[in-house]
C-alpha positions in Angstrom: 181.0 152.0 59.9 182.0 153.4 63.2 185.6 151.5 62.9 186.3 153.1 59.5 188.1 156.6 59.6 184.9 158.0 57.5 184.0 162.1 57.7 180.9 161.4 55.1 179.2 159.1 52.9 178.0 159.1 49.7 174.6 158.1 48.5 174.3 156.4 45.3 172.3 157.6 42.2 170.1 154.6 41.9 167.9 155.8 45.3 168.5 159.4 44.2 166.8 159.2 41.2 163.4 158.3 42.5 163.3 159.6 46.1 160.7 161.9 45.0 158.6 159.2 42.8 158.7 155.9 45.0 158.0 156.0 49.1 160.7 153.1 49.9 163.3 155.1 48.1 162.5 158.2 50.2 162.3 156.0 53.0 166.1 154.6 52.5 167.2 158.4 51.6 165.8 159.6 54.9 166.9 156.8 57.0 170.5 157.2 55.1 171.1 160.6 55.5 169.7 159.7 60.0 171.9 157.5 60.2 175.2 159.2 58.8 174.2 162.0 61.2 174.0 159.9 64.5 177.3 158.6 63.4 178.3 162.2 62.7 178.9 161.8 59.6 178.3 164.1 56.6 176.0 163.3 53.1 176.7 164.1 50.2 174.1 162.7 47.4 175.2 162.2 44.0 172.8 162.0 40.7 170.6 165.1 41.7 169.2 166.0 38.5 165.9 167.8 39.4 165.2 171.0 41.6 162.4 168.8 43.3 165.0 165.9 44.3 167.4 168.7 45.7 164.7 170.3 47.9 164.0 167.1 49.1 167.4 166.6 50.0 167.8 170.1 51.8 164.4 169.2 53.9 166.5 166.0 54.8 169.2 168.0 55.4 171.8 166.5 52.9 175.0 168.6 53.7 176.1 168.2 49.7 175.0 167.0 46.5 176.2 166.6 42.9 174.5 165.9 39.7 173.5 167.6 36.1 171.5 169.9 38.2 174.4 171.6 39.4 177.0 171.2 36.3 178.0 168.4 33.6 180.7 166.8 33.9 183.9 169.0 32.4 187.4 167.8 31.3 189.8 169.4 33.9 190.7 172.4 32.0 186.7 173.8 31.4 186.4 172.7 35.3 188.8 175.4 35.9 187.0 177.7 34.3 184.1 176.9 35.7 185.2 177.5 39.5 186.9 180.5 38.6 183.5 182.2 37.2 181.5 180.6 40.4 183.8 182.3 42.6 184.0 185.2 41.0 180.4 185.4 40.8 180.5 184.4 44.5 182.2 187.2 45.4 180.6 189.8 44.0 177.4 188.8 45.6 179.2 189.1 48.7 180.2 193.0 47.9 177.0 194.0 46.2 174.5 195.9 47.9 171.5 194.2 49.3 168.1 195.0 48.3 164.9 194.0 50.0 162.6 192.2 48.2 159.3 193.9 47.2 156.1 191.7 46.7 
């Protein structure tokens, strides 16, 4: 790997979809997402489809991740669409006022 001209690697699906369930997946996740890092490498995890294996990911500290979680997959065209809004949302978070939260 350290011969290749890689920036990040990709874990698959198949040990993404039961890092929360089964201890040896979450063992090869973890040990994965060390090694890319010593290497300095980024992750990126693909197949998150729950909110508890993406939280498990950001403990691991998983620089990116895709999946139905985050969106379906879109012909081109609704894809556009669909990075226009989150932008646009995006940015008006950015410009809104802050408010503390209460509770």
């Amino acid at each position: 790997m350290t011969r290749l001209p890689l920036a990040r690697i990709k874990i698959d699906r198949s040990f993404i979809g039961k890092v929360t369930e089964d201890a040896e997946h979450s063992a090869i996740v973890r040990s994965l997402i060390v090694l890319a890092h010593n290497l300095g490498l980024e992750v990126i995890a693909e197949g998150v489809e729950t909110e508890a294996q993406a939280s498990f990911l950001r403990k691991e500290r998983c620089e990116e991740a895709q999946g139905y979680l985050y969106a379906k997959p879109l012909p081109a065209t609704e894809f556009e669409r669909y990075v226009r809004a989150r932008m646009t949302a995006a940015r008006t978070q950015k410009t809104a006022p802050r408010h503390a939260k209460v509770g």
